[in-house]
C-alpha positions in Angstrom: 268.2 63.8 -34.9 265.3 62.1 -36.4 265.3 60.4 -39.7 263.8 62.9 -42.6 261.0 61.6 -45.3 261.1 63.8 -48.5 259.5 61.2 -50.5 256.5 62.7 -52.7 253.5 62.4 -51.3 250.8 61.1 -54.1 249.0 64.0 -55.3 247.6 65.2 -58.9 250.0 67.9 -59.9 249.2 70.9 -62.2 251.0 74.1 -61.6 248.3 75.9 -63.4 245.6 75.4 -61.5 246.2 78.7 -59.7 246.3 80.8 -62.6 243.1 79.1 -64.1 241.4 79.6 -61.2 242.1 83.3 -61.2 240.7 83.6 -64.5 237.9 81.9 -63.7 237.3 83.9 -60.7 237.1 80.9 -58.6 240.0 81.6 -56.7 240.7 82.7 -53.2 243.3 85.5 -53.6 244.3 85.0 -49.5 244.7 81.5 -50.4 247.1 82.5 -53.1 249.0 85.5 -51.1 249.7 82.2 -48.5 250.9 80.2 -50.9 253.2 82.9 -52.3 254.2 83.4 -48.7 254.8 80.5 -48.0 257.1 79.5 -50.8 259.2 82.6 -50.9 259.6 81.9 -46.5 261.1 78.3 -47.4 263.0 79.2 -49.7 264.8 81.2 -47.7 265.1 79.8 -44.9 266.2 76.5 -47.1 269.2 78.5 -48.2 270.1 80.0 -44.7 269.8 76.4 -43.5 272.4 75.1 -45.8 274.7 78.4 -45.7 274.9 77.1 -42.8 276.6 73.5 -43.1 273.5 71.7 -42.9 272.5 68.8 -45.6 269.9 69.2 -47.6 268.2 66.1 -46.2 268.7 67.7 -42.9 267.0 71.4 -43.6 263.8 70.3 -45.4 261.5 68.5 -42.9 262.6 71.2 -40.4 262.2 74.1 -42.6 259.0 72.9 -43.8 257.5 71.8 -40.7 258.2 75.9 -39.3 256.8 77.3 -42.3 253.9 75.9 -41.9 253.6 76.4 -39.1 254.0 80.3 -39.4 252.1 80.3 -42.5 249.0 78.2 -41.7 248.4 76.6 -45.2 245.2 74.4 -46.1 245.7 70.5 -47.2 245.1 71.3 -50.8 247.8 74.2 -50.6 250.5 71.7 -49.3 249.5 68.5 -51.8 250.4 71.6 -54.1 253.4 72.8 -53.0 255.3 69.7 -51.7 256.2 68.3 -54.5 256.6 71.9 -56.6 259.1 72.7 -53.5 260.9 69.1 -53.6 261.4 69.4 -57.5 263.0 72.9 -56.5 265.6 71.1 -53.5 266.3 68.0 -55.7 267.2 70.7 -58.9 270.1 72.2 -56.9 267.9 75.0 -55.3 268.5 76.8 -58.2 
């Protein structure tokens, strides 16, 4: 099995940059419907993955990897995500 990174990668995080870029009308509402995609698919699939006896540790690189793959998301949607998502693992997936 390879050996998993989840370290953060170094990115500005503000998780109201959508929502003030809807307002502004700056925003690009396929973008967003990916985003929302995207994060509803992992977190599924997070939880199936450890139902199923797998670590944490184990799950996320995998998981992530295939949902981005099936969700095609742009470098500025994963600096945004990432770390949003990892906060979410590290709390307990909760």
């Amino acid at each position: 099995m390879r050996e998993m990174n989840i370290e953060r990668p170094i990115v500005s995080r503000n998780r109201d940059i959508d929502a003030i870029l809807s307002r502004s009308g700056q925003a690009d509402p396929i973008g967003l419907k990916v985003t929302e995609e995207f994060r509803k698919l992992f977190k599924k699939e997070m939880r199936l993955c450890v139902r199923k006896g797998f670590a944490v540790e184990e799950c996320f690189g995998f998981v992530w990897e295939e949902t981005a793959d099936a969700t095609r998301l742009t470098e500025l949607q994963t600096s945004r995500l990432y770390p949003e998502l990892l906060d979410w693992v590290q709390a307990g997936m909760r």
